[in-house]
KOLNUDREN-649280 format. One record per residue: x, y, z of N, C-alpha, C, O in turn. Coordinates in steps of 0.02 Angstrom, whole numbers, plus 50000, padded with zeros to 5 digits. Atoms other than C-alpha are relative to their C-alpha. Layout:
BEGIN
XYZXYZXYZXYZ ...
# end
This chain:
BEGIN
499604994649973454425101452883500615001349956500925006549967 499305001350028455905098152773499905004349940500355008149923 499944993550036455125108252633499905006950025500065011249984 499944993449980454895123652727500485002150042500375007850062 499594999850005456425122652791500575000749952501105003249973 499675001150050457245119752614499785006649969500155009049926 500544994350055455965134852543500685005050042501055008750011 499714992249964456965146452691500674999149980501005004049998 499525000450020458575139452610500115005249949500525009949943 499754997650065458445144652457499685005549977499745007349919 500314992949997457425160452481500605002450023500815006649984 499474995349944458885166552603500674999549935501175003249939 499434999950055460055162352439499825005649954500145010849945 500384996150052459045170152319500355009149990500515011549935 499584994250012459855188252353500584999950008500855005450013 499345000550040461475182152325500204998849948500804999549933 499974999450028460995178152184500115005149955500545004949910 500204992949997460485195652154500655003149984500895005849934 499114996849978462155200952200500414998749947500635002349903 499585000650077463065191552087499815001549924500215001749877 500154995950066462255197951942500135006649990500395008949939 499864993749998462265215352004500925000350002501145005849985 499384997850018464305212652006500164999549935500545003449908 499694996250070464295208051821499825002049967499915000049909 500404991950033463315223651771500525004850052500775009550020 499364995550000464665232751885500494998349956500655003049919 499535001450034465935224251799500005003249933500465006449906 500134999550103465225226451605499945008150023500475011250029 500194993149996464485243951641500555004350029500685009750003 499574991749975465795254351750500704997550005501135001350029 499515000450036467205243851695500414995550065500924992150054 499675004049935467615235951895499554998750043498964999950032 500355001649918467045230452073500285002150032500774999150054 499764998149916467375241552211499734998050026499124998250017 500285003149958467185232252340500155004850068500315001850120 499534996849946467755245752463499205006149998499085009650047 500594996750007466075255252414499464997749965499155002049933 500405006950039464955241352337499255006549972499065008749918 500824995450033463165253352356500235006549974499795009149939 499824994150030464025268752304500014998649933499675002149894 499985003250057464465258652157499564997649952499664997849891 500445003950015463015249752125499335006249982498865005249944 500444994350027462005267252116499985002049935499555004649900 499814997750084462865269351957499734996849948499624999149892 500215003950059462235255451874499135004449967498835009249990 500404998250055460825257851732499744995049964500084990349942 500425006850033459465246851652500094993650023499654992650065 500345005449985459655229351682500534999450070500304995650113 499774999449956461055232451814499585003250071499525000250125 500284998649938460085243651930499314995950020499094996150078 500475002649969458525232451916500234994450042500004993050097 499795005549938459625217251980500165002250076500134998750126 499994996349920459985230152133499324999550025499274997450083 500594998349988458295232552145499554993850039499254993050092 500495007049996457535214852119500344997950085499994997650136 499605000549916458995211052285499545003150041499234999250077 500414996649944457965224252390499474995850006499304992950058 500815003349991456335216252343500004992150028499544989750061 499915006650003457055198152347499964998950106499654994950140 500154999649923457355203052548499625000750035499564997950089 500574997049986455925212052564499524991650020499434989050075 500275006549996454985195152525500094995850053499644993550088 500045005249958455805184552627499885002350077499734998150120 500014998249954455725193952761499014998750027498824996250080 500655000450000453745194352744499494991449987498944989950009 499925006149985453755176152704500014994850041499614990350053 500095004549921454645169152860499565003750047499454999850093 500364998849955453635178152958499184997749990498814998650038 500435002950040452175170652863500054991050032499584987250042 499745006849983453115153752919499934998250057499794992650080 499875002349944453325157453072499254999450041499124995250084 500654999249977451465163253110499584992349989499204990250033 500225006550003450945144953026500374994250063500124988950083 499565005749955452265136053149499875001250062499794995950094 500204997649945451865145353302499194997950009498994996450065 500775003549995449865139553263500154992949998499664990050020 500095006949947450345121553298499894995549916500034989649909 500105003050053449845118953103500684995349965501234997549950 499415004350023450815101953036500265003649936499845005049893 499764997750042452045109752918500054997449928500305000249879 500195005150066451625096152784499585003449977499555004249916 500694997450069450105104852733500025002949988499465004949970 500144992350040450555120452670500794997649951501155002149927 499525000050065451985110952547499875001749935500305003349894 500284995450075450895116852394500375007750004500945009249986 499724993750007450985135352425500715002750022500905008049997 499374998449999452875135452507500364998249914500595002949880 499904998750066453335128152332499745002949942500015000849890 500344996350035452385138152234500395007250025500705009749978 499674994649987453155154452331500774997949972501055002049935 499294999350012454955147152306500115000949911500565004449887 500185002450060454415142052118499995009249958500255010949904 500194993350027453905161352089500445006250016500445011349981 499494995849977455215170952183500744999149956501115003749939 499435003050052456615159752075499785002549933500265003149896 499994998950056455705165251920499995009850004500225013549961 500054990149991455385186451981500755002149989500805007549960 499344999350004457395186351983500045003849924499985009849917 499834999850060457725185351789499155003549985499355007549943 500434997550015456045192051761499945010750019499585015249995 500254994849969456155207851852500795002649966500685008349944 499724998650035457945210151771500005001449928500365005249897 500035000550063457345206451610499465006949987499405009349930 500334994850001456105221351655499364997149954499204999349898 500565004649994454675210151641499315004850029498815002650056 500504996749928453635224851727499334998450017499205000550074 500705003150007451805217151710500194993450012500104992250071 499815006749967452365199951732500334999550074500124995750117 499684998049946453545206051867499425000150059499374996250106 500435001149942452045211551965499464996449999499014999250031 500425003450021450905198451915500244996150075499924995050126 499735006349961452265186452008499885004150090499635002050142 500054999849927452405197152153499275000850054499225000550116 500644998549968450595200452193499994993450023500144992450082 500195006949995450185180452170500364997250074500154993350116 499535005149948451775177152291499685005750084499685003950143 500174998449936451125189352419499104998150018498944998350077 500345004449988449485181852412500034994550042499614993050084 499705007349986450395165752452500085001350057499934996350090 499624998749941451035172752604499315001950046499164998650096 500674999349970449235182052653499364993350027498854993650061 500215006950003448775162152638499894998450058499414997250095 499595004549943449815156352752499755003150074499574999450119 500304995849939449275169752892499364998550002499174995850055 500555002649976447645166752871499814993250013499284992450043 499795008049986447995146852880500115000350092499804997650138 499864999649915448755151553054499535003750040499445001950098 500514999749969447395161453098499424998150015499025000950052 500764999649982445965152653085500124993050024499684989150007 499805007149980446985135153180499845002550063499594998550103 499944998149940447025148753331499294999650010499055001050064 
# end
């Protein structure tokens, strides 16, 4: 249980990461951080700035599709020990889509995210076929 607990740690970090990158591509690129209009701001950015906006959306997107992935395995009664392969393997691939998807990685980019939503299509069908 303790890694899929630890996976929802550091998934739920993961777009703060995001964040802080996207402030220093505001910073370099439009010269500050309004923080008084952050997405107004953050529209402005360009190349590797707006993909770190971007990768943030997707990074949520994920987890959002994830725990619910988690929760459908936890709610089936399935011991949370046995799906520690593919939770580290999702955290393993979501930590690397970050800098990848900034780096405009776009074929690798969706290489990672197909594989990681796989991972997740796993996990649902793991919980469905315990019911």
């Amino acid at each position: 249980m303790n890694t899929v607990i630890l996976s929802l740690l550091i998934l739920c970090l993961l777009p703060v990461v995001c964040t802080w990158t996207a402030i220093y591509y505001r910073q370099t690129q439009l010269g500050s951080v309004d923080n008084k209009e952050p997405r107004q701001q953050s529209l402005q950015l360009t190349g590797a700035g707006a993909r770190a906006v971007a990768a943030q959306g997707n990074t949520w997107e994920a987890l959002g599709v994830y725990s619910a992935a988690i929760f459908a395995v936890f709610i089936s009664g399935i011991d949370l020990q046995s799906i520690s392969t593919p939770v580290i393997a999702f955290v393993a691939l979501r930590v690397v889509y970050i800098p990848v998807y900034v780096s405009n990685m776009d074929k690798l980019r969706s290489l990672i995210y197909i594989v990681g939503m796989g991972i997740c299509i796993y996990l649902f069908s793991t919980a469905l076929s315990a019911g």
